[in-house]
C-alpha positions as CSV (number, residue, x, y, z in Angstrom):
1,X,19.9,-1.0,-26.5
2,X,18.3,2.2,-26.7
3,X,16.9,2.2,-22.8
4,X,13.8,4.6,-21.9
5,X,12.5,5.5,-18.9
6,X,9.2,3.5,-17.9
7,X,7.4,5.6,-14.9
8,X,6.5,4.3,-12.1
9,X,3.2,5.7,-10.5
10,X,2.6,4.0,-7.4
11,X,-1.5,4.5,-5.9
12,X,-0.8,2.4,-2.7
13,X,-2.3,5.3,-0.8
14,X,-5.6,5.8,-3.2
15,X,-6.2,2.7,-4.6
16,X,-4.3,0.2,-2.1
17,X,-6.7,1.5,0.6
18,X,-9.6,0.7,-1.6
19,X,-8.9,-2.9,-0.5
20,X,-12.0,-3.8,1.9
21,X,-9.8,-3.1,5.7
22,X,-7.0,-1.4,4.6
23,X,-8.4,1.8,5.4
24,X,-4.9,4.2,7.1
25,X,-4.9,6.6,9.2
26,X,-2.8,10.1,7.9
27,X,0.7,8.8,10.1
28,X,0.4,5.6,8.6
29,X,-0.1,7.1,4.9
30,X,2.9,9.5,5.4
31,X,5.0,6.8,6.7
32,X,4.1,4.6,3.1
33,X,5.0,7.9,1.3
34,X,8.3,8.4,3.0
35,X,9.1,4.7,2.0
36,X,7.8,5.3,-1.7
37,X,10.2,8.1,-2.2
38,X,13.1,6.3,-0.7
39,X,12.2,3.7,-3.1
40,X,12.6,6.3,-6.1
41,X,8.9,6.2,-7.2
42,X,8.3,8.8,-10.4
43,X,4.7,9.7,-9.0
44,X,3.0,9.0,-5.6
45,X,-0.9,9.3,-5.7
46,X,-1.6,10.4,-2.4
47,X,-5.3,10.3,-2.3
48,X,-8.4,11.2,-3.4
49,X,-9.2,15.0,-1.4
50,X,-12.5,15.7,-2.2
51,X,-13.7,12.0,-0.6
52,X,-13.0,12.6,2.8
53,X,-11.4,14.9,5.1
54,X,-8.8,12.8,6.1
55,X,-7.9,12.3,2.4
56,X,-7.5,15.7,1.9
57,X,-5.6,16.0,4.8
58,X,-3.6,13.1,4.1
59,X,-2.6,14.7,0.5
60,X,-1.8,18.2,2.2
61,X,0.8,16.4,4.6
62,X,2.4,14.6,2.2
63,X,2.6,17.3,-0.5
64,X,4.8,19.3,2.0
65,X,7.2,16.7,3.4
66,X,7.6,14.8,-0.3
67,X,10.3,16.8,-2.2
68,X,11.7,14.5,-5.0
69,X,8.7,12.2,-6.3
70,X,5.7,13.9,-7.6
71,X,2.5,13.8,-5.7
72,X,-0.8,13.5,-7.5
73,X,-4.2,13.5,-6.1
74,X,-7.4,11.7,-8.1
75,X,-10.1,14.4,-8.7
76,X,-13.5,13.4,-10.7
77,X,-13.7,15.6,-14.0
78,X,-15.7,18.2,-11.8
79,X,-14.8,21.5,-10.8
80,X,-14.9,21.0,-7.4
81,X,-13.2,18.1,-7.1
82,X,-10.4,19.9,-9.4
83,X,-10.4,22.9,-6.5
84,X,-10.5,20.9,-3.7
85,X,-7.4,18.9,-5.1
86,X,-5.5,21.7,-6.1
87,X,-5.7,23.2,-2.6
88,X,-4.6,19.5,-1.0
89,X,-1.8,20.2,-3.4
90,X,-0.5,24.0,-2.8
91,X,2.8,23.2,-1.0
92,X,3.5,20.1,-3.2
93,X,7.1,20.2,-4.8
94,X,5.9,19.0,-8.0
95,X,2.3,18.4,-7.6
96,X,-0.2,16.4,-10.9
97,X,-3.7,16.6,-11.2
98,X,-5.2,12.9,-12.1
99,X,-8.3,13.5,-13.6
100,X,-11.3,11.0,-15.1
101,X,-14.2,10.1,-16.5
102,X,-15.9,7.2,-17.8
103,X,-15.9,6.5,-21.6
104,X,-17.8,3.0,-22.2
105,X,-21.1,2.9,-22.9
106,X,-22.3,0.7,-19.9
107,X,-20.9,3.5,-18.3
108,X,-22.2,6.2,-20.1
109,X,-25.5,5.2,-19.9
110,X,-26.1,3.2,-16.7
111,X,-23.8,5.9,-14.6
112,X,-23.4,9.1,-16.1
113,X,-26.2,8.8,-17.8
114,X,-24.1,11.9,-20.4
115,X,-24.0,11.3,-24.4
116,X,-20.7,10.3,-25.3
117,X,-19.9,14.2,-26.8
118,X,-21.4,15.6,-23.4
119,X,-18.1,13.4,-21.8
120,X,-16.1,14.9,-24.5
121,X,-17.1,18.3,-23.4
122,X,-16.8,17.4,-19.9
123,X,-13.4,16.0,-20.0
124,X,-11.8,18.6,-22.0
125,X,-13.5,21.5,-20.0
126,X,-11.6,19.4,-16.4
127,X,-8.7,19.1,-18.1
128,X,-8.6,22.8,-18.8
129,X,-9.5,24.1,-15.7
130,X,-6.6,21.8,-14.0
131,X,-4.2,23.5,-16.2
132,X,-4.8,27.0,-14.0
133,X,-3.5,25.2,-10.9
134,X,-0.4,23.4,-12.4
135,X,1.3,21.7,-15.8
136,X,1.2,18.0,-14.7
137,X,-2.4,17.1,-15.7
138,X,-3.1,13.4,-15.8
139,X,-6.4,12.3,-17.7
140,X,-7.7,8.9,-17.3
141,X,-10.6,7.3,-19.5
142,X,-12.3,5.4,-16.9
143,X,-13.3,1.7,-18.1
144,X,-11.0,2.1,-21.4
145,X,-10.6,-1.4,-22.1
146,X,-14.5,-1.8,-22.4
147,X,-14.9,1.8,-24.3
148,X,-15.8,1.9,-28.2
149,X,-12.2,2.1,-29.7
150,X,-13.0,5.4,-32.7
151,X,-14.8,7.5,-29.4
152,X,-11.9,6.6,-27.0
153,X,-9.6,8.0,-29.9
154,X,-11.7,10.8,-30.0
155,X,-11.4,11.8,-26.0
156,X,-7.9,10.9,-25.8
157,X,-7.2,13.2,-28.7
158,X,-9.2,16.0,-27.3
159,X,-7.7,15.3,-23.8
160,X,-4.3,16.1,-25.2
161,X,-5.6,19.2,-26.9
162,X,-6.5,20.6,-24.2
163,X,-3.5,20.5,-22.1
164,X,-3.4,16.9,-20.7
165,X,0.2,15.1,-20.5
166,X,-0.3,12.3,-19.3
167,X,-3.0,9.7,-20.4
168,X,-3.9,7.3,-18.4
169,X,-5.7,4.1,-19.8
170,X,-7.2,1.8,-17.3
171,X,-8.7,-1.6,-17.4
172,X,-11.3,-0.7,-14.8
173,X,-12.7,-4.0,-14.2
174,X,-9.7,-6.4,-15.4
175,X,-11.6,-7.7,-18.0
176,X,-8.6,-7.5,-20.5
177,X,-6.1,-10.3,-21.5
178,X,-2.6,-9.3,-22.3
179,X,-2.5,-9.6,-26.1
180,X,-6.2,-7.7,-26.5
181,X,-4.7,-5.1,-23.9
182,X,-1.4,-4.6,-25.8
183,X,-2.9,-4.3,-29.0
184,X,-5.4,-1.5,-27.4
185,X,-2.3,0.7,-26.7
186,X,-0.9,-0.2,-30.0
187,X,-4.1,0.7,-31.6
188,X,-4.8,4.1,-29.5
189,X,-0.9,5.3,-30.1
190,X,-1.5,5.0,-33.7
191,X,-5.0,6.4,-34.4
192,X,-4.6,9.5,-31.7
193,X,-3.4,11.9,-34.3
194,X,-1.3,13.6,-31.2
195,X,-0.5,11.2,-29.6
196,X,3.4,12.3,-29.5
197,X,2.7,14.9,-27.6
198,X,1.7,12.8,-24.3
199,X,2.7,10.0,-22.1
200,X,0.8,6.7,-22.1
201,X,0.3,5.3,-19.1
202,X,-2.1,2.1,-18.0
203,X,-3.8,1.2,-14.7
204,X,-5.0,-3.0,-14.4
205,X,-7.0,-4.3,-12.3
206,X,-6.5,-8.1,-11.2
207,X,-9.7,-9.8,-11.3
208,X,-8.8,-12.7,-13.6
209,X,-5.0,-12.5,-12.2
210,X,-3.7,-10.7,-15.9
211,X,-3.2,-7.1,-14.0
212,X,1.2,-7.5,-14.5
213,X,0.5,-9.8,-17.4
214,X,-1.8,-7.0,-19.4
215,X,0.6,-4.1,-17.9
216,X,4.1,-5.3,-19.5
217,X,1.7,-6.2,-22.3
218,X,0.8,-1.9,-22.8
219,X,4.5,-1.4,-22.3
220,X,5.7,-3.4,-24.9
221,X,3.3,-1.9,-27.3
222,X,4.2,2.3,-26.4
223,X,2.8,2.7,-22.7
224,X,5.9,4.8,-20.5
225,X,3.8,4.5,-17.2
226,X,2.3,2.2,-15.5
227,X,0.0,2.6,-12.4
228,X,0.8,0.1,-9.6
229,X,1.0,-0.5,-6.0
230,X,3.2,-2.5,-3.1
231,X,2.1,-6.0,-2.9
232,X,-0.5,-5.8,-5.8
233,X,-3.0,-4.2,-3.1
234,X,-6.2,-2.3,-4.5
235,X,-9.9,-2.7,-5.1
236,X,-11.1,-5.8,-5.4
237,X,-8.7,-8.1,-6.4
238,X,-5.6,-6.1,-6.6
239,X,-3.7,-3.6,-8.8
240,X,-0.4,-4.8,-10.8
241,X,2.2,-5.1,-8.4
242,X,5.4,-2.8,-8.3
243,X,8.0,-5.1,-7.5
244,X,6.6,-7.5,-10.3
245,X,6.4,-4.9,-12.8
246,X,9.9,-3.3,-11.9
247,X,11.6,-6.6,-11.9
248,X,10.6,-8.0,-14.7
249,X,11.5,-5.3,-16.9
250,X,15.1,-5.3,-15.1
251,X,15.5,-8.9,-15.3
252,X,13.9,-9.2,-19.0
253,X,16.5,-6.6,-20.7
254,X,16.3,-8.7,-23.8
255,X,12.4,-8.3,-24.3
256,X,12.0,-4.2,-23.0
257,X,13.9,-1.7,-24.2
258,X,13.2,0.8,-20.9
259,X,13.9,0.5,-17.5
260,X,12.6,2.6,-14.0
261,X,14.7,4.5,-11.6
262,X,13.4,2.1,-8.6
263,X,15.8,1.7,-6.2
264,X,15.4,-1.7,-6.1
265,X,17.2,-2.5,-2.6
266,X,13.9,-1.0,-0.8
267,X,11.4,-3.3,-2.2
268,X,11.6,-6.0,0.6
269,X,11.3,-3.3,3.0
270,X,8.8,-1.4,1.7
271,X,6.9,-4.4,0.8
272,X,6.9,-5.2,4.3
273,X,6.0,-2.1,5.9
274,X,3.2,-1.8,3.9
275,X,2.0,-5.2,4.9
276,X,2.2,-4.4,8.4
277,X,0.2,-0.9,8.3
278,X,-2.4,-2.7,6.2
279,X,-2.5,-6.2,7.6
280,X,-2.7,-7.6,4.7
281,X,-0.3,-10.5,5.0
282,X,1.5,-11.3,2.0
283,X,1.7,-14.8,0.6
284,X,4.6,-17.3,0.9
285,X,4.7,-18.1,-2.7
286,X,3.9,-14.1,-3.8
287,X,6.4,-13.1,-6.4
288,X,9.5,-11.3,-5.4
289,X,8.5,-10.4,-1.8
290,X,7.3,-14.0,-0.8
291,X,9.0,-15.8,2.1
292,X,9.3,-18.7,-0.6
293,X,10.5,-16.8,-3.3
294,X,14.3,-17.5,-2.6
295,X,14.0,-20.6,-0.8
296,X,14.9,-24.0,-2.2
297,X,14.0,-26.7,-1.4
298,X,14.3,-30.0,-3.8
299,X,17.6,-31.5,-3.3
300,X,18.2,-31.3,-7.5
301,X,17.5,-27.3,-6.6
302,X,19.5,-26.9,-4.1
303,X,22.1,-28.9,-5.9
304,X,22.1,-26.8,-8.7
305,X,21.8,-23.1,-6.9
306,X,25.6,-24.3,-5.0
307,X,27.3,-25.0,-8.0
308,X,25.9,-21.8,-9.8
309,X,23.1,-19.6,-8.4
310,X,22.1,-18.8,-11.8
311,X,20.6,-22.2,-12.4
312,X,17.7,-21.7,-10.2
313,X,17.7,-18.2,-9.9
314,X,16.5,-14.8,-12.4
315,X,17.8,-12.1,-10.0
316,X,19.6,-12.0,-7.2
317,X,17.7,-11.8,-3.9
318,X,20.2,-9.0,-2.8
319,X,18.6,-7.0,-5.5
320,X,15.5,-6.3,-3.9
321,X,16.8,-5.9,0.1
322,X,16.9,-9.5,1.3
323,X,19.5,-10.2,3.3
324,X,20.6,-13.1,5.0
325,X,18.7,-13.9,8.3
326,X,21.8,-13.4,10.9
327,X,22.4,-11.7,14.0
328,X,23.2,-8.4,13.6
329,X,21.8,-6.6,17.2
330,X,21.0,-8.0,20.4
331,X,20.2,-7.1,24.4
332,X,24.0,-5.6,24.8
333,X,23.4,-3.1,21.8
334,X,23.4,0.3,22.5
335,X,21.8,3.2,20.9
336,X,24.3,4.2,18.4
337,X,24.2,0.4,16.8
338,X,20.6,0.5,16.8
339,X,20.2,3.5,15.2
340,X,22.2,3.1,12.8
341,X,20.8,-0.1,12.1
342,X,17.3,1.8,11.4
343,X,19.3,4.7,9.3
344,X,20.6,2.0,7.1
345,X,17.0,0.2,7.1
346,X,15.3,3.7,6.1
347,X,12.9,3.5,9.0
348,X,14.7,6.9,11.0
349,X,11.5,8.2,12.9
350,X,10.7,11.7,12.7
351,X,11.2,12.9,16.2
352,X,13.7,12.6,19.4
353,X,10.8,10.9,21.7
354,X,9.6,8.4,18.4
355,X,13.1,6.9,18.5
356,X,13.4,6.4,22.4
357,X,10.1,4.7,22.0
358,X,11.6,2.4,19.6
359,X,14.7,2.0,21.0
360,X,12.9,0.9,24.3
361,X,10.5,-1.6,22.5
362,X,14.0,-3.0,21.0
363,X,15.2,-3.3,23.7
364,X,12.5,-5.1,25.6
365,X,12.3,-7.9,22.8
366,X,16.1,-8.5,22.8
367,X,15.4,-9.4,26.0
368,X,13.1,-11.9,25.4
369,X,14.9,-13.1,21.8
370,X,18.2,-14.5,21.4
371,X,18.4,-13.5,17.6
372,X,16.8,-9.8,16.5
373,X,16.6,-9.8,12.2
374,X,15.8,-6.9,10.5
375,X,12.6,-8.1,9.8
376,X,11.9,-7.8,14.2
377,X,12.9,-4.0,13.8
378,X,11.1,-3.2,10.7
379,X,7.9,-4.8,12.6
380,X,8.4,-3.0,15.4
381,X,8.3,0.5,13.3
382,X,5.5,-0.7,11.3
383,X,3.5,-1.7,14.9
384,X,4.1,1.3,17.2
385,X,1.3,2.4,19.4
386,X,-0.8,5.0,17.9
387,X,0.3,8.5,18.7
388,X,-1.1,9.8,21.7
389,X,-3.1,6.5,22.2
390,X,-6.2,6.9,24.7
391,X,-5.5,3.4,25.7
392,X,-2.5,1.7,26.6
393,X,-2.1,-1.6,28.1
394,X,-0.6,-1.8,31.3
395,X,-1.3,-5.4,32.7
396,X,-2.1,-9.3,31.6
397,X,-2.7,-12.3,33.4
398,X,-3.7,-15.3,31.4
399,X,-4.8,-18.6,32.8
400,X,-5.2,-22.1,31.0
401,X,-6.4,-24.9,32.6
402,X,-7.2,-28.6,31.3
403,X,-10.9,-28.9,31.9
404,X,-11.6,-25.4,32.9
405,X,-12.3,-22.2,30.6
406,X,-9.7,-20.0,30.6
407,X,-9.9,-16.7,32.2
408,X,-8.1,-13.4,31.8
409,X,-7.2,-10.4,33.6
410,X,-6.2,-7.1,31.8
411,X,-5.6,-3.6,33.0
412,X,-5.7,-0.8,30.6
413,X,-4.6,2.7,31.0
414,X,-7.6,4.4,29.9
415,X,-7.7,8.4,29.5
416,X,-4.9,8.2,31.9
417,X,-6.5,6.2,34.6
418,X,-6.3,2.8,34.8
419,X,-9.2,0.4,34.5
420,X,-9.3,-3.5,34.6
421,X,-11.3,-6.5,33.8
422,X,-11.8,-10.3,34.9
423,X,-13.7,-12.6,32.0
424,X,-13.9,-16.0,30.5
425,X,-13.4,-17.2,26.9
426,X,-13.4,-20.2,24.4
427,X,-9.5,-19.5,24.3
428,X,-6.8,-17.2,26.0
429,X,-7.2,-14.8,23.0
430,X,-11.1,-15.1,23.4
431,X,-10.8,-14.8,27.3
432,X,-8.4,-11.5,26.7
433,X,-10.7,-9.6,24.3
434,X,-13.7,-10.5,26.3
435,X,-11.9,-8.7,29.2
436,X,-10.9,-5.7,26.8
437,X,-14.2,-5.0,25.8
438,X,-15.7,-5.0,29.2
439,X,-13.3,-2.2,29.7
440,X,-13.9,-0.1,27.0
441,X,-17.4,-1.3,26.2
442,X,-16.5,-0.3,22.4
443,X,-20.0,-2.7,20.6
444,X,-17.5,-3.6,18.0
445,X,-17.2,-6.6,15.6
446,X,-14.8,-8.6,15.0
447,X,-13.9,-9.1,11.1
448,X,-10.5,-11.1,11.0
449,X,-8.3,-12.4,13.3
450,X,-4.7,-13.0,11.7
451,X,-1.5,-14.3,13.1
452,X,1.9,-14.6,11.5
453,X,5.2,-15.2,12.3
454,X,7.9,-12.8,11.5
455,X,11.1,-14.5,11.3
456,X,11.6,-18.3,12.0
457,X,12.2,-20.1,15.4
458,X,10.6,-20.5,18.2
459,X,11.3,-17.4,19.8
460,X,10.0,-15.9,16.7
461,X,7.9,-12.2,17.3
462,X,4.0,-13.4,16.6
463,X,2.4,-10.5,14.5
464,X,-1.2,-10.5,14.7
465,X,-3.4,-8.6,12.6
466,X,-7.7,-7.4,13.5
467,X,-10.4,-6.0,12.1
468,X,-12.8,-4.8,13.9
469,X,-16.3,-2.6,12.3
470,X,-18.7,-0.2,13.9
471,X,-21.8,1.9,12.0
472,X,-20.0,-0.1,9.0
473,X,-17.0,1.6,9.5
474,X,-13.8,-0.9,9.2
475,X,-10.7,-0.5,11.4
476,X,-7.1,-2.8,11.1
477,X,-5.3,-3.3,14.4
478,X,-1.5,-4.8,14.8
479,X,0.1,-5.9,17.2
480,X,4.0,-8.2,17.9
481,X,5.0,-9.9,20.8
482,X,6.9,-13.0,21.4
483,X,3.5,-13.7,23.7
484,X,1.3,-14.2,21.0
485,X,-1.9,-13.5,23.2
486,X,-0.2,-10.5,24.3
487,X,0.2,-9.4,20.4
488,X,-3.5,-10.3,20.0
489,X,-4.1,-7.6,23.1
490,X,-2.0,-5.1,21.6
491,X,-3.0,-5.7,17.9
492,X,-7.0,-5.4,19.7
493,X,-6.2,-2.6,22.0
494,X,-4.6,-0.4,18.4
495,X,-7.9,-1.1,16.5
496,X,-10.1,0.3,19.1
497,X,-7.9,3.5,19.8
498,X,-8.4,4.0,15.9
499,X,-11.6,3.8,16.7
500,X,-12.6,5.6,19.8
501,X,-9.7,8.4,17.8
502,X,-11.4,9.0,14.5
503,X,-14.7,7.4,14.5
504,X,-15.5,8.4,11.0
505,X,-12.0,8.4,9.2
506,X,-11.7,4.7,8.3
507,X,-14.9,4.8,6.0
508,X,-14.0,2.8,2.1
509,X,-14.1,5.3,-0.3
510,X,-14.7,4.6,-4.2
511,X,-13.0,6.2,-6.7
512,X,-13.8,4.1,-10.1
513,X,-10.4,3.9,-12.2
């Protein structure tokens, strides 16, 4: 089989955090782009600069600490949006301009309110003016899968004449099905009278649940990239998922004749990292990266799986990172074990005084678990305290009571001096937060309130996730303790230094593709 290269262009960090709360902070984004590259992605779309300043500075970090994927940044197809992402972009190894406009006619009238040879002009004119700041120019036709099929020919074609090398179709709205989608690419690639001299890419959306489905669909039929992210997260109801588009291709070799340089071993990881950093939980029975999506349990199954894993099994679950769950460190481990232990998991941090942080949180659940899985110290990476957190906890002292409303007492290091607080609630969560926010007195909502277990037992680390929302600004806290009121307090306590730290940063921003 002749094997081509299929791109992978993962927009976790644009697109992903267009999912309503999971809004990151620039640590948080660099930490997913670190993973990403580990991971062997072709092309990590960093942001959107122009929308925010913490996108563009989000873009400009990344662009100097990622040396072997290619970072893009989304810019509309206006001139300063085209600047301000070529500046993000500067010290950027091997930096792409992703570019767009939209082509259908709802769009064209309703939005743009532009005839449909004034988006010609306007396309072509972006396109050109990306080509001062570098080669790599990306062009998207936003809302292709509704567009007229002769104009989107007709922009595509003049997209490539003017210097674009990539083109990017998306299904804006995921209002495609698989075999309409495939036969769009087929259609496109054959009418575009240059259409050799380009990629095609495409970029699903998962409204009606088709965005893999319509994906594989466009590669069958001539697409060589596909825009995804970890976990399937983006607007809405999702982008196509990475690790469902990577592993089916690998585990269909009979049906595509390409394949991706994913390094397949960091998907579980990564998967999981990003889950924690958004709080976006991902489901049991989730393809690939779903607790269930090993496991066995019919007794005709499990049968069959000991005689010869390939009766029950595609792939191997080695393949993506999962291990079995046994002990590999505990309380008597010393710091060489453990970091090596986080070397071989990818999750090194960047400085001296990160590490002795970690090593001491490891340390202080080993005490309190008898069995410490890699999932426990990927958490614990993915939870750490904000950097130079304003507030810290310091104390808890939670009572429960048949017949009598339980009461806590917190004290919070607070600027550096510490503060507490006495309160009531419906619960010992409620009773904590009530206590919290008589402290900081922050007038915040609570959106979501999420707990989850990390690995089985009953000893297990409880990881709780919280939203909380200001002046309609959204921010996710985490938090993991075997205490699971004291990972609701810590989860709490990381929302609210978010908040009180970058009031403004967390606000959703809309891209359209």
């Amino acid at each position: 089989m002749n094997d081509r290269k299929l791109i992978i262009f993962d927009t976790t960090l644009r697109d992903g955090e267009q999912s309503p709360g999971a809004s990151m902070d620039i640590d948080e984004k660099i930490q997913i782009a670190i993973a990403l590259e580990s991971l062997r992605v072709d092309v990590i779309e960093a942001g959107f600069p122009i929308a925010s300043k913490g996108d563009y500075k989000a873009v400009t970090e990344i662009s100097k600490l990622i040396k072997s994927s290619t970072v893009c940044a989304l810019a509309r197809a206006l001139d300063k949006d085209i600047s301000v992402a070529a500046d993000a972009l500067k010290d950027a190894s091997n930096p792409r301009i992703h570019t767009f406009i939209a082509t259908s006619p709802i769009h064209m009238e309703k939005k743009l309110k532009m005839t449909p040879s004034k988006v010609i002009e306007t396309a072509t004119k972006a396109i050109t003016f990306a080509k001062t700041f570098t080669d790599d120019v990306e062009f998207s036709p936003e809302d292709a899968g509704r567009s007229d099929l002769k104009f989107l020919c007709e922009v595509i074609s003049a997209a490539i004449d003017s210097g674009a090398t990539t083109i990017n179709i998306p299904d804006t709205v995921g209002y495609n099905l698989p075999h309409q989608f495939g036969k769009l690419l087929d259609n496109i690639i054959k009418n575009v009278d240059n259409a050799d001299e380009a990629i095609f890419s495409v970029h699903c959306h998962n409204d009606l649940g088709l965005a893999v489905a319509n994906s594989l669909s466009a590669v069958i039929n001539g697409a060589r990239q596909v825009e995804c992210t970890i976990n399937g997260l983006g607007e809405r109801a999702g982008n196509a998922a990475l690790e469902e588009i990577v592993m089916t291709v690998r585990t269909r070799r009979d049906i595509f004749d390409c394949d991706t340089s994913i390094d397949t071993k960091n998907i579980l990881k990564t998967s999981r990292l990003v889950s924690g950093i958004t709080g976006f939980p991902v489901q049991p029975n989730k393809a690939i990266v779903g607790k269930n999506a090993f496991a066995h349990e019919s007794g005709i199954h499990q049968d069959g799986i000991i005689k010869s894993r390939e009766t029950y099994e595609i792939m191997r679950a080695e393949d993506i990172g999962l291990v079995s769950n046994s002990l590999v460190l505990g309380k008597h481990s010393g710091r060489n074990a453990f970091k090596q232990k986080v070397e071989d998991l990818n999750i090194m941090p960047k400085t001296t005084s990160e590490f002795d942080d970690l090593f001491y949180r490891f340390k202080d659940l080993a005490d309190k678990k008898h069995e410490i899985f890699d999932e426990d110290i990927i958490n614990l990476v993915s939870n750490m305290i904000v950097k130079h957190s304003s507030i810290n906890f310091d104390y808890m002292n939670v009572n429960t009571e048949s017949g009598k409303k339980p009461n806590a007492h917190l004290i919070l290091n607070v600027d550096g001096k510490l503060k507490e607080a006495k309160s009531e609630g419906d619960g010992a969560v409620d009773a904590a937060f009530n206590a919290i926010e008589k402290i900081i007195q922050s007038k915040s909502e609570l959106l979501l309130y999420s707990v989850n277990n990390i690995t089985s037992g009953t000893d297990a680390q409880g990881e709780v996730t919280v939203r909380i929302s200001k002046n309609s600004t959204v921010y996710n806290g985490h938090g993991a303790d075997t205490d699971i009121v004291k990972a609701s307090v810590l989860a709490l306590i990381n929302a609210l230094n978010k908040l009180k730290e970058n009031p403004n940063s967390n606000l959703l921003k809309k891209s359209g593709i």
